[in-house]
C-alpha positions in Angstrom: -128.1 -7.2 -121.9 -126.2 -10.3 -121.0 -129.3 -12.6 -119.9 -131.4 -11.1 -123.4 -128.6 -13.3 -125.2 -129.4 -16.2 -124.1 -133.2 -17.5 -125.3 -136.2 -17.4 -123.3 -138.5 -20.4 -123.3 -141.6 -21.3 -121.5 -142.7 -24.5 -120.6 -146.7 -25.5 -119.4 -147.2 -28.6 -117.2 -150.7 -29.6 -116.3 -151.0 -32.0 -113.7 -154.0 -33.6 -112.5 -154.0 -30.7 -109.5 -152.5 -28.0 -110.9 -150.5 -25.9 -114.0 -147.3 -24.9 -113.7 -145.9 -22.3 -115.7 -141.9 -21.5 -116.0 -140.4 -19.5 -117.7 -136.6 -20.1 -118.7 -133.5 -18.5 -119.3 -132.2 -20.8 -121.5 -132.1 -23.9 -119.2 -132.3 -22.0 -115.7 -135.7 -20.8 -114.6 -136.7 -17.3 -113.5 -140.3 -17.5 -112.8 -142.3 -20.1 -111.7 -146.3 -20.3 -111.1 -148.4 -23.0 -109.8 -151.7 -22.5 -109.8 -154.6 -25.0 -109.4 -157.2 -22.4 -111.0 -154.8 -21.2 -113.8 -157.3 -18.5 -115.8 -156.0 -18.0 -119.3 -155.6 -14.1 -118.9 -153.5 -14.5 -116.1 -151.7 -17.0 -118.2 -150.9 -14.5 -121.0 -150.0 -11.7 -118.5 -147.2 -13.9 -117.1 -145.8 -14.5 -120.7 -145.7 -11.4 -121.9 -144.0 -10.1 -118.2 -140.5 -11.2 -120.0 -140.5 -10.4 -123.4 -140.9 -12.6 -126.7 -140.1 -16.1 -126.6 -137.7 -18.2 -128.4 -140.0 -21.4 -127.5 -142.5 -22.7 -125.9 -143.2 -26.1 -125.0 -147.1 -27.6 -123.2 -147.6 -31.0 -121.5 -150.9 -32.4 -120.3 -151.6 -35.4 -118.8 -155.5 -34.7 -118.7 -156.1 -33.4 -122.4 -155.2 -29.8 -124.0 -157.0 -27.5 -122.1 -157.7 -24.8 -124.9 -157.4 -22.1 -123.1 -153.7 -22.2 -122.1 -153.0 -23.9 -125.6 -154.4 -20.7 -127.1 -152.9 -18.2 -124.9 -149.4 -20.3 -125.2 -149.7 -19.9 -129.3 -150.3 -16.4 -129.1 -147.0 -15.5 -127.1 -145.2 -17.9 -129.2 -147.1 -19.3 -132.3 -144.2 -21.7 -133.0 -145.0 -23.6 -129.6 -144.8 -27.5 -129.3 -147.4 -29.5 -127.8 -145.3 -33.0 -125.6 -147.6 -35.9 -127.1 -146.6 -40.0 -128.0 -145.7 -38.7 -131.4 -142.6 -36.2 -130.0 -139.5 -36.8 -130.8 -137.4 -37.7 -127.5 -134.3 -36.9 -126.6 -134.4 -40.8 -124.3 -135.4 -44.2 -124.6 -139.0 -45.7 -124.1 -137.9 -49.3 -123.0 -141.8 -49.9 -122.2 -144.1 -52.0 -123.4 -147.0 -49.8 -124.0 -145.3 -46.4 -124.8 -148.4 -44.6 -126.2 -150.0 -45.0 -122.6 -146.6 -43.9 -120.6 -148.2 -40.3 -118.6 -146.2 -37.3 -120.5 -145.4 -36.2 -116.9 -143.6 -39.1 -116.6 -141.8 -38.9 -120.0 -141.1 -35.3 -119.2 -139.7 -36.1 -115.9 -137.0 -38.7 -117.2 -136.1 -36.6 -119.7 -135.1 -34.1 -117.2 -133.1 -36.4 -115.2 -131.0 -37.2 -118.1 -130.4 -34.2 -119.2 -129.6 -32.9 -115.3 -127.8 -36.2 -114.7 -126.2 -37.5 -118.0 -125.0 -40.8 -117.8 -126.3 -41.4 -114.2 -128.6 -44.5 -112.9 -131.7 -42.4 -111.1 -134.5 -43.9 -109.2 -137.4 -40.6 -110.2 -140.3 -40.3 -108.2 -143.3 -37.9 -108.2 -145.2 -37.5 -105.4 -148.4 -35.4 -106.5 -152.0 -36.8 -107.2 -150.2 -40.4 -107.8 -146.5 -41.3 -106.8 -144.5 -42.7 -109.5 -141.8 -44.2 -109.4 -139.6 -44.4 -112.2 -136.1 -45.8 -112.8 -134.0 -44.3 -115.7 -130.8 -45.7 -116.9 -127.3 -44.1 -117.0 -127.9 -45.0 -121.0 -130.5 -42.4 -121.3 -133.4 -44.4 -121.5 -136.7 -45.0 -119.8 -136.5 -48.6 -117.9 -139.9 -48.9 -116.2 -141.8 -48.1 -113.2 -144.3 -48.1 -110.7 -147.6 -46.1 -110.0 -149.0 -45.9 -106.0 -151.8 -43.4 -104.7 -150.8 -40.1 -103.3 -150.7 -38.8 -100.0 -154.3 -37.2 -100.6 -155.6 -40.1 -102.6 -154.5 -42.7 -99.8 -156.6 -40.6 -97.1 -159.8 -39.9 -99.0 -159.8 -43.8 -99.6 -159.6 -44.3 -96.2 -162.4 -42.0 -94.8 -164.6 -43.3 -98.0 -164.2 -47.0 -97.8 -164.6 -46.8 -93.7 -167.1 -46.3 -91.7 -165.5 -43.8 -89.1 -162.1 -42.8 -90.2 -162.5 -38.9 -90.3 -161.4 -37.0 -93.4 -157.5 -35.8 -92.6 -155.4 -33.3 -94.3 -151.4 -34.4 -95.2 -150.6 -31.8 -94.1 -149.8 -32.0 -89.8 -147.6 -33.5 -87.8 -145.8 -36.9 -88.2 -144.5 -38.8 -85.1 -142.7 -42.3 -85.8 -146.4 -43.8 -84.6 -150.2 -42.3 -84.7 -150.9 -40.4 -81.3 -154.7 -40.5 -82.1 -156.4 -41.3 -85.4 -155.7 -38.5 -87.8 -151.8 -38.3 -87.1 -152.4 -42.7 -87.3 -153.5 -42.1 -90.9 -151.7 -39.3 -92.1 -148.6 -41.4 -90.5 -149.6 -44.3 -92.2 -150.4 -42.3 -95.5 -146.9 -39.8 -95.7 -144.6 -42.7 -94.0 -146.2 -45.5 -96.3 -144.6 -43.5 -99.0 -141.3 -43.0 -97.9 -141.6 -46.8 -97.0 -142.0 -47.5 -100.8 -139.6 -45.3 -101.9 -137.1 -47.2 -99.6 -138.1 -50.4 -101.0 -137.2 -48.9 -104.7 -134.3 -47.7 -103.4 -132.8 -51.3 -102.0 -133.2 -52.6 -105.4 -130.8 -49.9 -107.1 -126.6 -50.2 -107.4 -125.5 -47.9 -104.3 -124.2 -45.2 -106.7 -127.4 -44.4 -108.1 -129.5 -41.1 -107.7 -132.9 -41.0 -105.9 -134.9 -37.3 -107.5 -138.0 -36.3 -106.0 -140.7 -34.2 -107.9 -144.0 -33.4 -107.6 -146.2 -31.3 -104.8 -145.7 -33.3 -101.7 -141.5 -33.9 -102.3 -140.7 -31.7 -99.7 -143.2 -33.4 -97.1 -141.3 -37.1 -97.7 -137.4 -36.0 -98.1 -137.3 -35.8 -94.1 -138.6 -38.9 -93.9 -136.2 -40.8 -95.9 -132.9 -41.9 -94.1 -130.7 -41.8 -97.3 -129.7 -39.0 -99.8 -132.1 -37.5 -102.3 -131.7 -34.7 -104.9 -135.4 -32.6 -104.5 -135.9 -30.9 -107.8 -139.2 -29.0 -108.3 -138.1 -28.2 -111.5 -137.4 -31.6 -113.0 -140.5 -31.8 -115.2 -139.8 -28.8 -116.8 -136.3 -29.2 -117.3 -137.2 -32.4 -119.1 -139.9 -30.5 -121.2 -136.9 -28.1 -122.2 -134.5 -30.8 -123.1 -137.3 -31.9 -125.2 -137.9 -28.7 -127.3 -134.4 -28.2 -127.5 -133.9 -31.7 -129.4 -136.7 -30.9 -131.4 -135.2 -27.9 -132.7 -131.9 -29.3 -133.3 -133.2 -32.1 -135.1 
């Protein structure tokens, strides 16, 4: 009776891999689904599992897929679509806002509202890696795009003429022991090279969140402190509904 207080929202992300689905209890999620083959039934079984919702909120960085959008409006016809016309609860200091990925805007969002009045260095490690810096003034400073882990080996096995095709996911020793741990080395540990380099640039107090599929592959790596947060796109997509209803 408690938890039915407090309002149950869902929130869609579609990535350029795969949908994720959360539902929320208020701003702590209870179920979570990732899915790269997300059908639309399934979709609506896992919204009605909890009850009605008091929100609903879908972000896509390749285009409304109708299907979702339609099965999203039907469990909660009041549901916002994230696009470049959203209110926001942050800052946009970018020169091109209208092209910044909603992922992205999503993902500083949930930083701010996770970390309020914090410096954070955000980085999403999924089909790209992005790296994004967000200011303790709740705004959106800038950042970088790099291939992802699967990106950077494809492109190696495609633009060669005998590198092999490698998974990302193996080992990892400091240096390649034969050529697929050599590329996947140089692929994972590239990264987490990068992501250093970011980091050197930032005031030592600031925070360094990782997101996206392959986080949990390049934490180890690192040698400083990071916050993983699997959650922070989503978190972000809440803080966004929420200031649209407030406002």
């Amino acid at each position: 009776r408690h938890h039915r207080l407090m309002p149950l929202y869902a929130s869609i992300d579609q990535g350029n891999t795969a949908t994720k689905l959360t539902l929320w209890r208020d701003t702590q999620a209870v179920e979570r689904i990732v899915s790269k083959d997300f059908a639309a039934d399934r979709l609506a079984a896992a919204l009605a599992r909890h009850g009605s919702l008091d929100g609903a909120v879908y972000c896509s960085v390749r285009g409304r897929d109708d299907a979702h959008w339609q099965a999203l409006l039907a469990a909660c016809p009041h549901a916002m679509e994230l696009t470049h016309a959203t209110p926001l609860p942050i800052a946009l200091n970018y020169a091109t806002p209208h092209t910044l990925g909603l992922d992205r805007i999503a993902a500083a969002a949930g930083a701010v509202a996770a970390y309020p009045g914090r410096r954070c260095l955000v980085v999403d490690i999924g089909t790209a890696v992005t790296y994004d810096l967000v200011g303790p003034d709740a705004a959106f400073h800038g950042g970088n795009i790099a291939p992802g882990t699967g990106m950077r080996l494809r492109a190696l096995h495609a633009f060669t003429a005998a590198l092999p095709e490698v998974s990302s996911d193996g080992p990892l020793p400091e240096w390649g022991e034969d050529t697929a741990t050599a590329m996947r080395c140089g692929a994972l540990r590239g990264i987490a090279g990068e992501l250093s380099h970011y980091r050197s640039l930032l005031p030592a107090d600031s925070l360094v969140l990782l997101t996206g599929g392959r986080a949990g592959t390049i934490a180890p790596l690192l040698d400083f402190s990071v916050i993983t947060d699997h959650d922070l796109v989503g978190k972000g997509l809440i803080s966004i509904l929420k200031h649209n209803e407030n406002n």
